[in-house]
C-alpha positions, 0 to 999 in steps of 0.5 A: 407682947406681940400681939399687943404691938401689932395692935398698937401697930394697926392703930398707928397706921389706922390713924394716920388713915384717918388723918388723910381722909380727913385732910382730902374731904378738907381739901375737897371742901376747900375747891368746892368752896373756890368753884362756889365763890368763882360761879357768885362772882361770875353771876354778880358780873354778868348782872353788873354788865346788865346793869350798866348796859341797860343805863347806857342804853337808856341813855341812848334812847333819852339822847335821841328823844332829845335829837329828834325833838329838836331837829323835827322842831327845826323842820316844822319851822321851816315848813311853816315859814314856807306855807307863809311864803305861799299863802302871800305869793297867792295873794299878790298872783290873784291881786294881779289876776293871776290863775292860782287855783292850781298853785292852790290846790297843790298847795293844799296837799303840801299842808295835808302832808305836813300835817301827816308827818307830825302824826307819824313823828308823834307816832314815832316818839311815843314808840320810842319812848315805850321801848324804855319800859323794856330796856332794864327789865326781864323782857329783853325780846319785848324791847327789841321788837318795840326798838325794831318797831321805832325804827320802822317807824323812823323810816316813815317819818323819813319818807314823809320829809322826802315827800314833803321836799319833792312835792314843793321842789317838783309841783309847787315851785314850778308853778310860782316860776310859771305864774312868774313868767305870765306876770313877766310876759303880760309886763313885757306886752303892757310896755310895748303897747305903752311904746306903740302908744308913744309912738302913734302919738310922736306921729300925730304930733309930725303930722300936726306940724306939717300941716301947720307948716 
């Protein structure tokens, strides 16, 4: 009889053991569980944050297609319109006979250096444009050296508009102010000949009077 319940006994207490395993591999799947789900959530954030920061960039980049397009429109305009402007004065200067082989000349390296800066802004808007090829893709390195390139890039076309700027402001505009001023100075001598002329014809005419009296 003892015996009998000390088995039932150690069954009893075996059973309750393995109901305690149990519950503890359940629980343990249970957090294994949560870790999983918690590290999927992570990763779908981390991805979604790309995403999103990827289309802000493209975004960016596409804006300032669109900025630079319009403000190099607006220079090349200017530019334009200020060759215009020269090529008359040298006209009017040499209709007047004026030297205007040095306003000439420099105005030919200011069409040489406006034509150079379309070559770098081209340059620059097909670099830019290619660093869009990177921006949601794997090769993240990639697309900042070609951002890095676009911006190297920029810079050039930046120094070209300051070129552009000095080379009218330092040789071209000096040189219309100084064919100006011949014009003004032969204006100034041609009206005091006129003068002189009157006046040795007033003194011809007193000395006629004279004699007649």
């Amino acid at each position: 009889m003892k015996k009998k319940l000390a088995i039932g006994f150690m069954t009893i207490l075996l059973g309750l053991g393995l109901i305690n395993f149990g519950q503890a591999a359940n629980s343990d799947q249970t957090k294994g569980n949560k870790y999983q789900n918690k590290k999927d959530e992570i990763k779908e954030n981390r991805e979604e944050n790309k995403e999103r920061k990827c289309e802000r960039m493209e975004t960016r980049i596409q804006n300032r297609l669109k900025n630079y397009e319009s403000n190099h429109a607006g220079n090349v305009m200017r530019y334009k319109n200020a060759k215009t402007k020269i090529r008359k004065l040298l006209e009017k200067f040499e209709s007047q006979g004026q030297d205007v082989s040095e306003l000439r000349k420099k105005f030919k390296e200011l069409d040489q250096m406006i034509q150079e800066l379309e070559e770098m802004h081209n340059e620059f808007i097909e670099s830019l444009k290619a660093s869009k090829e990177y921006t949601c893709g794997e090769a993240e390195g990639k697309f900042k050296n070609q951002l890095q390139q676009s911006r190297n890039q920029l810079k050039k076309v930046r120094k070209q508009h300051l070129k552009i700027r000095n080379h009218y402001k330092d040789e071209i505009r000096p040189e219309i102010l100084e064919i100006r001023n011949n014009l003004a100075s032969h204006e100034d001598k041609t009206e005091e000949l006129d003068d002189e002329e009157g006046e040795d014809k007033d003194v011809d005419k007193n000395e006629e009077n004279k004699n007649d009296n």
